[in-house]
C-alpha positions, 0 to 999 in steps of 0.5 A: 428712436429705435423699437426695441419690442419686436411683436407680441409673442403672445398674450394669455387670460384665463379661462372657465374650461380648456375644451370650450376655449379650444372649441371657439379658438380652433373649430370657430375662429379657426386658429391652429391649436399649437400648444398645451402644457401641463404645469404642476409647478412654478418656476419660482417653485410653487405648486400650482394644477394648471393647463397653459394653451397656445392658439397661433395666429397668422404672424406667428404670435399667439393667445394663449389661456390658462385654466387654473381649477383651484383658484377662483377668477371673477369671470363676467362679461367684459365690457368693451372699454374693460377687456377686449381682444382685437383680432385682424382679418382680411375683408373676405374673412371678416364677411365670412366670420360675420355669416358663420357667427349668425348661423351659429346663434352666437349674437355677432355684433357689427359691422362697425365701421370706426373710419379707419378699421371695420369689426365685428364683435362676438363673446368667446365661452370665457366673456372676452369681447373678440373684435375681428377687424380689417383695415379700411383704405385709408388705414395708414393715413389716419394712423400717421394723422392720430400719431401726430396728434397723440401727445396734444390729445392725451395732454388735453384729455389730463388737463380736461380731467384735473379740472372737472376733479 
């Protein structure tokens, strides 16, 4: 089978506050500020008062936000299960994100090595949970294994589920 998706363009949440965004996503996590855009209408019309902004990661796709000031969001602190933005780093970076965070005061959590993939978590200004990860050696080994396995799991995950219902 052919894959007809080609990558993530980009990927967009909303935020409390543009600056506060921009201020982890550009000074801390040091992604390029590539975009903002001021949008007073829709294209299907609607007026709405928002500002659209893009942060470029390294593949050339993007997280992008939008502060909407006059609609409401339950912004909360997002459980790891719930919403979580996992980002790839190279070992060096993800030791230095790890030491930047702790002298920043911002709490990071981590290393967690998951066998495959080792992260560190922070909390961006917005209460998204941001994983930076690398890639264990044995990546592509246990990827190749879990792909194998991953109807036969999910099929027992369902089954599992319908008889505890």
């Amino acid at each position: 089978m052919t894959i007809r998706i080609q990558g993530l363009h980009h990927n967009a949440y909303r935020c409390r506050d543009s600056e506060e965004t921009r201020a982890f996503y550009e000074d801390f996590l040091e992604l390029p500020f590539a975009a903002a855009l001021r949008l007073t209408e829709t294209k299907t019309g609607r007026k709405t008062n928002s500002l659209h902004t893009f942060f470029e990661m390294a593949d050339g796709s993007y997280l992008a936000f939008f502060e909407v000031p006059e609609s409401p969001y339950d912004f909360k602190e997002w459980h790891d299960f719930d919403l979580h933005i996992a980002l790839e780093v190279d070992a060096d970076h993800l030791a230095r994100m790890l030491a930047k965070g702790q002298a920043a005061g911002m709490d990071p959590r981590g290393p967690a090595d998951h066998a495959f993939i080792e992260s560190i978590y922070f909390r961006d200004p917005n209460g998204y949970v941001i994983e930076l990860t690398r890639r264990l050696d044995n990546h592509e080994e246990a990827m190749t294994d879990a792909a194998a396995k991953a109807r036969a799991v999910l099929a027992q995950w369902q089954s599992d589920k319908a008889a505890s219902e």
